[in-house]
C-alpha positions in Angstrom: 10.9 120.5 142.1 11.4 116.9 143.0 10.9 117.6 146.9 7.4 119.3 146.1 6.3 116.6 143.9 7.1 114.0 146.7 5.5 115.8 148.8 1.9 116.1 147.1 2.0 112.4 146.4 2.3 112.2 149.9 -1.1 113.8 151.0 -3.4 110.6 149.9 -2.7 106.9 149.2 -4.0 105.1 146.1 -7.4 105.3 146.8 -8.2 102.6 143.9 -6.4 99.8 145.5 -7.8 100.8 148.7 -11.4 100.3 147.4 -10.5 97.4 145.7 -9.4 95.6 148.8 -12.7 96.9 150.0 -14.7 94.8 147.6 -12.5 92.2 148.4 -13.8 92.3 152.1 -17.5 92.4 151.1 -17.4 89.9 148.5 -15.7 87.5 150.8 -18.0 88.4 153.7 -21.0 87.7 151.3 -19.0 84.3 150.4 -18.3 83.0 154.0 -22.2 84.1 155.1 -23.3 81.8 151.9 -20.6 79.4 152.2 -20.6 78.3 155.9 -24.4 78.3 156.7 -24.7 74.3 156.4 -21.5 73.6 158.5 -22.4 76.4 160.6 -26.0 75.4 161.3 -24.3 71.4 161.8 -22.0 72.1 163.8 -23.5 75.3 166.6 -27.4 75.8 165.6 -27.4 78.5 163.6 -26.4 79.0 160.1 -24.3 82.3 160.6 -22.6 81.5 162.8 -19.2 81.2 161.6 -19.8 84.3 159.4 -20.5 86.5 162.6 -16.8 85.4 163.8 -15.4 86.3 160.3 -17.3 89.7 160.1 -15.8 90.3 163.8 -12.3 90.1 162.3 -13.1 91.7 159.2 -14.2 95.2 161.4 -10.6 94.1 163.1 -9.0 94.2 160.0 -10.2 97.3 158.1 -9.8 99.0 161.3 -5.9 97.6 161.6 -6.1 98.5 157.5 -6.2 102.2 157.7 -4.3 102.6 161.2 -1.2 100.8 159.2 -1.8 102.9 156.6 -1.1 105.8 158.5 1.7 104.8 160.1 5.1 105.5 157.5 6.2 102.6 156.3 9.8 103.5 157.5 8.6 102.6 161.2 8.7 99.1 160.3 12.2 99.1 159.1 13.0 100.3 162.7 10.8 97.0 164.5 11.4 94.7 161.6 13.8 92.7 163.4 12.1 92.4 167.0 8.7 91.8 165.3 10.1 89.2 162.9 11.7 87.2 166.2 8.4 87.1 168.1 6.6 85.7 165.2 9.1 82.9 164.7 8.9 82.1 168.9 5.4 81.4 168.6 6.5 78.9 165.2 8.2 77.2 168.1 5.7 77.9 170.9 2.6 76.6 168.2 4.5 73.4 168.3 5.1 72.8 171.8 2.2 70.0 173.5 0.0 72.4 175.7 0.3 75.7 174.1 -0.2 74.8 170.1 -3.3 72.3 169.4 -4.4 70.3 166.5 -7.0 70.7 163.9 -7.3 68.8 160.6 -4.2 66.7 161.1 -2.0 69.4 161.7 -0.5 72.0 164.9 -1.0 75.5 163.5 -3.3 77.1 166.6 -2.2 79.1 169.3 -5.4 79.4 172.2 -4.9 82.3 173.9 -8.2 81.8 175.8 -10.2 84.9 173.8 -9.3 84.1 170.3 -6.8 81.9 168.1 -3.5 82.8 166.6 -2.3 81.2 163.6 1.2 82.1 163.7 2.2 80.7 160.2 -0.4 83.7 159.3 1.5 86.4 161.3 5.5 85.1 160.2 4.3 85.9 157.0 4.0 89.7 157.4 7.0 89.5 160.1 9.4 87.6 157.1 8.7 90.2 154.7 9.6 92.6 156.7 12.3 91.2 157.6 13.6 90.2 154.4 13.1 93.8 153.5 15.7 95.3 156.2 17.7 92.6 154.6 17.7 94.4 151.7 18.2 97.8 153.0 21.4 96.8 154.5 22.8 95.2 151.7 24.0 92.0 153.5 25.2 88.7 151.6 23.3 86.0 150.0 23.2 83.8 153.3 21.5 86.3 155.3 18.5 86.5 153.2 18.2 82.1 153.1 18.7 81.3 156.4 15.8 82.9 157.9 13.7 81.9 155.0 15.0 78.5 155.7 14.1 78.6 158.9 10.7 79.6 158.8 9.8 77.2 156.3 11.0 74.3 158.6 9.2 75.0 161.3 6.0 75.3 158.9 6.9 72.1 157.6 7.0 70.9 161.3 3.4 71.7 162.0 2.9 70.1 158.6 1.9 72.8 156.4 3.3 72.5 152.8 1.3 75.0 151.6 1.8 77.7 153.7 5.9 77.1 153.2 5.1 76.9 149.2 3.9 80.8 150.1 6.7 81.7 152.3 8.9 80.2 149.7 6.9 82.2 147.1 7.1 85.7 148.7 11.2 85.1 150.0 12.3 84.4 146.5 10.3 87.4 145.4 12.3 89.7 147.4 15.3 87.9 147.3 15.5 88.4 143.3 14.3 92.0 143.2 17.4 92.7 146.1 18.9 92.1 143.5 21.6 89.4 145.0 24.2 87.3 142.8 21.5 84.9 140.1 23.9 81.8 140.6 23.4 82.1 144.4 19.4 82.8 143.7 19.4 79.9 141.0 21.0 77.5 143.7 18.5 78.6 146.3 15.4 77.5 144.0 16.7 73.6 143.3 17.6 73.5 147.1 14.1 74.7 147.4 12.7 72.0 145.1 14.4 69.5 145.7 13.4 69.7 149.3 9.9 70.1 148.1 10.2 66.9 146.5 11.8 65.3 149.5 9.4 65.9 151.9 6.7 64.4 149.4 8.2 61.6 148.9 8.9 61.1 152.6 5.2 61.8 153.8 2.7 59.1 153.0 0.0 61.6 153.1 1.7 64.2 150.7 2.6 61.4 148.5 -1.3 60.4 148.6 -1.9 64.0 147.5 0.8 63.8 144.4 -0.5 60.2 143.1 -4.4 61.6 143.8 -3.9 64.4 141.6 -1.8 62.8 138.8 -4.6 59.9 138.9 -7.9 61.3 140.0 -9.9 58.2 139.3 -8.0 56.5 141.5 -10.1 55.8 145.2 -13.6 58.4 144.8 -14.7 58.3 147.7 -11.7 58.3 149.5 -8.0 60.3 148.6 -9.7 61.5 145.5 -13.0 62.3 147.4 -11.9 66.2 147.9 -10.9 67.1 144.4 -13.8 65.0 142.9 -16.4 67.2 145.0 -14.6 70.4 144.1 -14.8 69.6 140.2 -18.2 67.9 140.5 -19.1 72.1 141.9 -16.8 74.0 139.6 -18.6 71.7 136.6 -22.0 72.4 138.2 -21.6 75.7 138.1 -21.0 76.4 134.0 -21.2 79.6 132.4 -23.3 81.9 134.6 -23.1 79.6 137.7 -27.0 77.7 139.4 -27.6 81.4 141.8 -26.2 83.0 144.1 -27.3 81.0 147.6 -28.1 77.7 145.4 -24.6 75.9 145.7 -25.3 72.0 146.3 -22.0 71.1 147.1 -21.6 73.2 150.5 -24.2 71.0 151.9 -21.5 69.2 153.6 -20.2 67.2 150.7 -17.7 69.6 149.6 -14.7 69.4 152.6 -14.3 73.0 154.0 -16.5 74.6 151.8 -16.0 77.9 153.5 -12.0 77.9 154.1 -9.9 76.1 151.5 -12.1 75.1 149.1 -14.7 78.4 148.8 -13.8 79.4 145.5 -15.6 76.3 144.6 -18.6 77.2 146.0 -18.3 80.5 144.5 -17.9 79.0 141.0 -20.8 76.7 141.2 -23.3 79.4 142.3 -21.5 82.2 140.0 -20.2 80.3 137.0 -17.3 80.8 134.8 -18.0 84.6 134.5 -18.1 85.1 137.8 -15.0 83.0 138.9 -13.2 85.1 136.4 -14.1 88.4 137.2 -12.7 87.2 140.8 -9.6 86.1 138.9 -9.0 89.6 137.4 -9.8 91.2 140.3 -6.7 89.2 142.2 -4.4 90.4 138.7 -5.9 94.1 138.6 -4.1 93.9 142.5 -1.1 92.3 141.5 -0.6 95.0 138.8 -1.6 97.6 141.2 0.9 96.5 143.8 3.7 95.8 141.8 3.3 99.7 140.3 3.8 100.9 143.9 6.7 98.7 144.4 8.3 99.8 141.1 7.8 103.2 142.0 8.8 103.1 146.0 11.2 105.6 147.2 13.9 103.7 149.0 15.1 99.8 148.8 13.1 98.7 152.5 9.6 99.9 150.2 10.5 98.6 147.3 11.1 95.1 148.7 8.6 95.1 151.3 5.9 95.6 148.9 7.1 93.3 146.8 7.2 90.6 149.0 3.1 91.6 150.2 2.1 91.5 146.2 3.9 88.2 146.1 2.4 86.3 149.4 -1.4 87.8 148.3 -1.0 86.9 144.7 0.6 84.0 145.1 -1.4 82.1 147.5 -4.5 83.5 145.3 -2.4 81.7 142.4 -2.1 78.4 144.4 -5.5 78.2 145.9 -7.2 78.7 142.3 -4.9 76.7 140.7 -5.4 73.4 143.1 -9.4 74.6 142.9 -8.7 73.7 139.0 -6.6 70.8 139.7 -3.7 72.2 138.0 -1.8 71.5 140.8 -2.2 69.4 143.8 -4.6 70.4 147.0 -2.4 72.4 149.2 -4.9 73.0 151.7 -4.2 76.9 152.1 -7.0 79.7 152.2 -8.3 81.9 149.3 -7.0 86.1 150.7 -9.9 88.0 151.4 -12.6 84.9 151.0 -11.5 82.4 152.4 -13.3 82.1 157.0 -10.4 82.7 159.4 -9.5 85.8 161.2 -5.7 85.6 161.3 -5.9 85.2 157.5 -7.5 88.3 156.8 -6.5 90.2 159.8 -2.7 89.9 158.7 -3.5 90.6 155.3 -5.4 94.1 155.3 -2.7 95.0 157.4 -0.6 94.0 155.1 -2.5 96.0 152.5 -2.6 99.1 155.0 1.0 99.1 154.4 1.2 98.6 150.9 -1.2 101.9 151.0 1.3 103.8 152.9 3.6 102.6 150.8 2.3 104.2 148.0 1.8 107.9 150.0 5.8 108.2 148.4 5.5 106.5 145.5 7.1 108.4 142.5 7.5 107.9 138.9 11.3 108.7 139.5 12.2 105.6 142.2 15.3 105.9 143.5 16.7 102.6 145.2 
């Protein structure tokens, strides 16, 4: 009886998550076309520009979305380990003068001539895979927190705090549901932190960032200039938002209105209402990943989705959360909304295998 249930489930994916990451895609589509048209128009002549490249890799992505989600999720247990090694060589390659350039202060972009990679987006898939096998194996503490380790220093090399606070996020994730010894997972977090706190207070700018955000009168049109815009929009916006199209901030006061700080922009044209429908929709997928995880057939499932809810939700978490200043600007993209083709390439194929995921799902998990 059990093998023919299994089987069923396995005709069709969860077709609700699939359209909700579908709304997700049009929605930030709609937000980038609205968002970017000043700095688009500014900076090449014509105002959609920037969401013709996005809508490129969004066709990219879906198409990527429902290959992936085709593919059994148990082929990437077999190229977890290859695929997560390549990723961390271009960590190092990114780095390297000549091959990995600058943009806003920091070395993130790979050009390969045709399009950039950001490689800090594609480690994150290759991690959780990783960290996944991990599991399936069974191995000892230190073989899950060296290669988190790892990647997050070589983040922090390019510097990119935020994207580490999401590696960090989705590692630990997995790491606790592999269920692996609490005192070894507890020790992990204050190394974590502590480091987090290190590298603050050893980086003049992050430090800036800290003493901007606990004291946000402090300098307005300079260190506090960001978060002041950003409030100044979210304020604007009120209850039911100025209209869709009518945003004042994105005309090039707000600092990347269309990557870091759209949700902004969104709020000021949609309002409180809107922002939180947004809000839900990022916990109705949350909820709706962390069901298939619960109910994946085998350990490698279990965690791997896991560690995809974690890195989605979590740097939705982080983005919103700096957006309200309840924590400090870390300068990473919202999923799905925020311009930027390895973002949202990596993460519907992420999603395509969180669908695939949940072909086997069944009430009954065994792990």
């Amino acid at each position: 009886m059990r093998k023919i249930k299994l089987a069923k489930q396995k005709i069709a994916f969860d077709k609700s998550l699939l359209v909700l990451v579908l709304i997700f895609v049009f929605v930030g589509l709609v937000a980038v076309a609205d968002a970017s048209a000043p700095q688009s128009q500014n900076m090449f002549g014509d105002k959609f520009y920037l969401f013709k490249q996005q809508l490129m890799w969004a066709g990219v992505g879906i198409v990527a979305l429902f290959v992936t989600s085709k593919i059994s999720y148990k082929f990437w247990e077999k190229v977890a380990t290859p695929f997560f090694f390549f990723s961390l060589i271009l960590l190092v390659v990114v780095l390297l003068p000549g091959l990995g350039y600058k943009a806003l202060g920091a070395r993130r972009w790979i050009d390969t001539g045709l399009f950039s990679i950001q490689p800090s987006e594609l480690i994150k898939i290759g991690l959780t895979m990783y960290l996944a096998k991990v599991a399936s194996k069974g191995k000892n503490t230190l073989s899950y927190f060296v290669p988190l380790a790892v990647v997050a220093g070589l983040i922090m090399l390019q510097p990119d705090l935020g994207t580490t606070m999401v590696v960090a996020i989705l590692g630990l994730s997995q790491i606790f549901v592999s269920g692996v010894n609490l005192l070894h997972f507890a020790g992990g977090i204050v190394a974590g932190a502590l480091g987090v706190v290190g590298l603050i207070l050893t980086s003049p700018y992050r430090k800036e960032r800290l003493l901007t955000f606990l004291q946000m009168e402090r300098d307005p049109l300079g260190s506090s200039y960001h978060i002041r815009q950003i409030l100044l929009g979210l304020g604007s916006g009120g209850i039911f938002g100025v209209g869709l199209g009518a945003s004042r901030q994105k005309y090039l006061f707000l600092p990347e209105a269309s990557t870091d700080s759209i949700f902004a922009v969104i709020a000021e044209e949609v309002g409180l209402i809107g922002a939180v429908a947004i809000i839900i929709l990022f916990g109705l997928f949350i909820y709706k990943g962390m069901v298939i995880a619960m109910r994946a057939p085998d350990t490698f499932s279990k965690v791997l989705a896991t560690g995809i809810v974690a890195w989605i939700g979590g740097q939705a978490f982080l983005n919103i959360a700096a957006m309200v200043a309840v924590v400090p600007l870390t300068g990473i993209p919202l999923p799905f909304f925020s311009y930027g083709g390895s973002s949202l390439v990596t993460i519907l194929i992420a999603c395509g295998i969180l669908l695939n995921i949940s072909k086997f799902s069944t009430k009954e998990a065994k792990h």
